[in-house]
N, C-alpha and C positions, 0 to 999 in steps of 0.2 A: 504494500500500500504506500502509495507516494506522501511524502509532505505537501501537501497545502500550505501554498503561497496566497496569502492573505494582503491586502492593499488598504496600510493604513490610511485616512483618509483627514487633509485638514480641515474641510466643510463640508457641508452639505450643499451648498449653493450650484444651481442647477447651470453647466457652462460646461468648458471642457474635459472637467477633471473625471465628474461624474460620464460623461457621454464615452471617453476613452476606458473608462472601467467596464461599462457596460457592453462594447466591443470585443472589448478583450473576455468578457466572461468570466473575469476573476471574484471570489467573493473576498466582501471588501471591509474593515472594522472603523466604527468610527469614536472616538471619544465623547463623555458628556461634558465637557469641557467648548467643545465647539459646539451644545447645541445650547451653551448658558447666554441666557439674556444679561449683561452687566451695563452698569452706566459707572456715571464718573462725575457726576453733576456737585457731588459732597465733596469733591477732590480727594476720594480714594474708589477703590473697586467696590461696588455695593454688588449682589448679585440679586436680581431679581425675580429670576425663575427662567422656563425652559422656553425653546423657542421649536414648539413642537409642528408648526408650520411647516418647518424643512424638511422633516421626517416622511411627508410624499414625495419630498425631490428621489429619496432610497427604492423609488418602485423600477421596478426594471433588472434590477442588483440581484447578482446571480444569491446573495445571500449578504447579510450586513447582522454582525455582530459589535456590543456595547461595554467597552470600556469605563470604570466609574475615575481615569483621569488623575489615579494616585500622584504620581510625578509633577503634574502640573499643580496640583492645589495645593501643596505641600510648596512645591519652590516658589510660586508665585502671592499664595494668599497664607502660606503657611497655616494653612489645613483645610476641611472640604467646608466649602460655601453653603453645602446642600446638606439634609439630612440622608439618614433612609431611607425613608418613607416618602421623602422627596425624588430620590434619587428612582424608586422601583415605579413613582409616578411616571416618570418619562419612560423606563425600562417598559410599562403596561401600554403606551400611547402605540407601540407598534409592533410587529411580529421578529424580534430579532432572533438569529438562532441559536446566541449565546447571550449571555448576562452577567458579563462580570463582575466578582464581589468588590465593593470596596476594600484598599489594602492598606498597609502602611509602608511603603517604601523604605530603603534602607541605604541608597547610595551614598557615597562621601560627602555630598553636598550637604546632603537632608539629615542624617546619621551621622554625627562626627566622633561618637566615642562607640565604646565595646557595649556599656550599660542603654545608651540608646537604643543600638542595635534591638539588645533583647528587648526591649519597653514595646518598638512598634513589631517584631513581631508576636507579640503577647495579644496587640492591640490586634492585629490581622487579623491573630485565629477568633477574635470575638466578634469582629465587622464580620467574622466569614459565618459565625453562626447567629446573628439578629439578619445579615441578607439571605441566609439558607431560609430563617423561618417569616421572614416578611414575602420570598417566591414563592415559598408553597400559601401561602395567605391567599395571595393573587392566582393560585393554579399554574405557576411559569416553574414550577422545581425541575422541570424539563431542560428548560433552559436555564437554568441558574448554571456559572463552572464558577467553584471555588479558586481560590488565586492563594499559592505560596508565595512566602518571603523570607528572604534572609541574606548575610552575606560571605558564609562560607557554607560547605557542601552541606554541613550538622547541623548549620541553622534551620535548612531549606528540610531535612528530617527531623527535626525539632517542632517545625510549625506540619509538617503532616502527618506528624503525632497528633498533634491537636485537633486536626482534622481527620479523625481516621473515619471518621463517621461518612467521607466525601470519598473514600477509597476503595472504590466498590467497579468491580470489569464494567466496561462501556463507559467509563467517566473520561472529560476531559478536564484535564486540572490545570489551570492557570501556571509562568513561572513568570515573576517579577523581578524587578530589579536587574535586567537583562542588557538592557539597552547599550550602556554602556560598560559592557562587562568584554574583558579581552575574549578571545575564545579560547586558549590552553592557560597555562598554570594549575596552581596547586586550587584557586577562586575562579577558573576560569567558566567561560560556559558550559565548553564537554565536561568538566570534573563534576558541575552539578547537575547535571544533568546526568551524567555515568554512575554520581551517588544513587541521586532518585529512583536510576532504573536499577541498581541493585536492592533496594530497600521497599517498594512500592509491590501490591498486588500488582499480575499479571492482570492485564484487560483495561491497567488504569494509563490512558494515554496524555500527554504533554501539548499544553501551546505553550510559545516560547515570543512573551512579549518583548517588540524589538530586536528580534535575535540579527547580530550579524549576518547579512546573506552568504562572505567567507566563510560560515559556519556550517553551511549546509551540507560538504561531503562529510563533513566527520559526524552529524546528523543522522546521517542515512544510516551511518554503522549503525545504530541503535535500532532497525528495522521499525516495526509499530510502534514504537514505545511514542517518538515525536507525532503527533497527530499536525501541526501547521505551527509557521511561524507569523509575523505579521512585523510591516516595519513601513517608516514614511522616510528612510534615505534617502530615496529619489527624490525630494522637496530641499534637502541639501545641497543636492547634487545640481540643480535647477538654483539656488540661487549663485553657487560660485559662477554657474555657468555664465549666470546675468551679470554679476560682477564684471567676469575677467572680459565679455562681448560689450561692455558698458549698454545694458539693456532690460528693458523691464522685466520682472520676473512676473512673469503674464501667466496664466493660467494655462493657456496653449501648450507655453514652452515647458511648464510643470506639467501636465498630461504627457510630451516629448517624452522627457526620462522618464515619467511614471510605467510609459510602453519598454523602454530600451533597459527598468528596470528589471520589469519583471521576463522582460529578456532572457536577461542574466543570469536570476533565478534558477529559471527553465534548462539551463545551459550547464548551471553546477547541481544540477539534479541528476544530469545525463553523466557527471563525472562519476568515477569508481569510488566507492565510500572509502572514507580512511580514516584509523585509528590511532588516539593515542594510547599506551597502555593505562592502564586502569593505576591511579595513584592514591595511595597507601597514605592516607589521614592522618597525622601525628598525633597521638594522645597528649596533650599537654597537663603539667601538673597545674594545680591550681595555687594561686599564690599564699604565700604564707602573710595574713591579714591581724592586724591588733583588733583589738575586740569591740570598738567603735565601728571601723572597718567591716569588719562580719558582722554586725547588726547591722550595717548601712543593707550589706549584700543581704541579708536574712529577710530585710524590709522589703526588698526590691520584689526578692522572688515571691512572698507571701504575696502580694499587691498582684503582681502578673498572675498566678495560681487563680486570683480572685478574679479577676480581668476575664483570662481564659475560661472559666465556667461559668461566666453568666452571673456574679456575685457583683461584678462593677462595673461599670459603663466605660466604653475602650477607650473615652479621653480622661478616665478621671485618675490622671498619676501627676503631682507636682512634687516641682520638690522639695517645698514646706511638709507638705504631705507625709512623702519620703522621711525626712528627717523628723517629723514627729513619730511615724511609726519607729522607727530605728532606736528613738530614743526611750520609748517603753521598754522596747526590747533589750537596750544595754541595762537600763536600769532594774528589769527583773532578773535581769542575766546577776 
């Protein structure tokens, strides 16, 4: 079974971008992030609501799959603008084939330390289970795909621990924080993705947000496991292009590469799949902490524990919060 090349999309708006996808036949994913209504009238970003109008421009679309935009609302508005219940509103406005969970990203940018890390995915596995039970609400648990995170291989089996309930044959399961991720190394994409497929039920298959299109022959090794990838490089590729031609970066000439991307695609599908070997996870010891220290860590993980089962609400970690629980704790200690 091939990987499905998937055609991220910057809008909806009805011109060339959309007409060349629809030619081509590819199915195509769009963000809720392009279908948010914002102004700017108060002199900051207010978000208003959705702009579900555009969502007949997707008729024609060999298939369009929905994004909840981690990436973006974390770097731009540093965190989602939208609720849930907001968010599975627009998810219900149209027939998508997929529904992805809100997540909590993890890159460098967004994530700067190790305690981070774990915080949003603590936060993930909880967005992933109030969106599991707000789509079956709506009757869409069909299309609901759960979305891992993390940023080493153990984080990414860390968080579908938490989700084991999502790991079930015929599932496809979200992989984030992808985008910008090298494709080899010890963090790379094949390493977690070669974890995953060691550790995961058999039947439970892989999209791979953002993945590298250079990533697809070492992809292929993994036969079924990858179900599609999805990426908007071509939209990069279209503006150097405008750059260095001193030219508008027009919508036309973004459909151009959008074609000669998925090209590409096509082209490293037909290459022989190739392998890295499979690399061997170092157990690391855990540090040796003073006893403020391991209550700070003892508070952390209690509060995620809590997070993950539905005991707290995935944004409620500060770290006043933090350090008051921490300090019950040293003090009963």
């Amino acid at each position: 079974m091939a990987i499905e090349i998937i055609v991220g999309l910057p809008h909806l708006n009805e011109g060339p971008i959309l007409e060349r996808v629809r030619d081509l036949g590819q199915p195509a994913l769009v963000s809720a992030n392009a279908l948010s209504w914002w102004s700017t009238v108060r002199g900051w970003p207010e978000w208003l609501g959705w702009r579900i109008a555009k969502l007949a421009h997707a008729n024609g679309l060999a298939s369009l799959d929905l994004d909840s935009a981690g990436f973006v609302a974390m770097k731009r508005y540093g965190g989602f603008a939208w609720s849930i219940d907001q968010y599975f509103q627009l998810a219900s406005a149209f027939p998508f084939r997929r529904i992805a969970s809100l997540d909590y990203c993890t890159e460098h940018e967004i994530a700067e330390d190790r305690e981070e890390v774990l915080d949003r995915i603590s936060r993930t596995i909880r967005a992933n289970r109030d969106c599991r039970d707000r789509a079956a609400d709506l009757g869409l648990q069909d299309r609901f795909m759960p979305v891992l995170q993390g940023r080493t291989p153990a984080d990414y089996e860390r968080c579908a621990d938490g989700l084991w309930w999502s790991m079930r044959p015929g599932a496809v399961v979200g992989v984030g924080s992808m985008c910008r991720r090298e494709v080899g190394g010890p963090n790379g994409l094949v390493a977690v993705v070669d974890h995953l497929d060691s550790i995961l039920p058999r039947g439970v298959r892989l999209h791979i947000f953002g993945a590298k299109g250079a990533a697809l022959p070492w992809l292929k090794a993994f036969g079924d496991r990858v179900a599609s990838i999805d990426s908007q490089a071509y939209g990069v590729a279209a503006r150097r292009d405008a750059y260095r031609r001193r030219i508008s970066k027009s919508d036309k000439l973004v459909a151009d590469h959008l074609q000669r991307w998925c090209e590409r695609q096509f082209e490293r599908l037909d290459e022989p799949a190739r392998r890295i070997p499979r690399i061997i996870q170092p157990i690391e010891a855990p540090p040796i902490l003073d006893p403020w220290e391991t209550a700070v860590a003892t508070a952390r993980e209690e509060i995620r524990a809590l997070i993950e089962s539905g005991n707290l609400d995935h944004d409620e970690m500060t770290n006043g919060w933090i350090e008051q629980w921490a300090a019950d704790i040293y003090h009963a200690a």
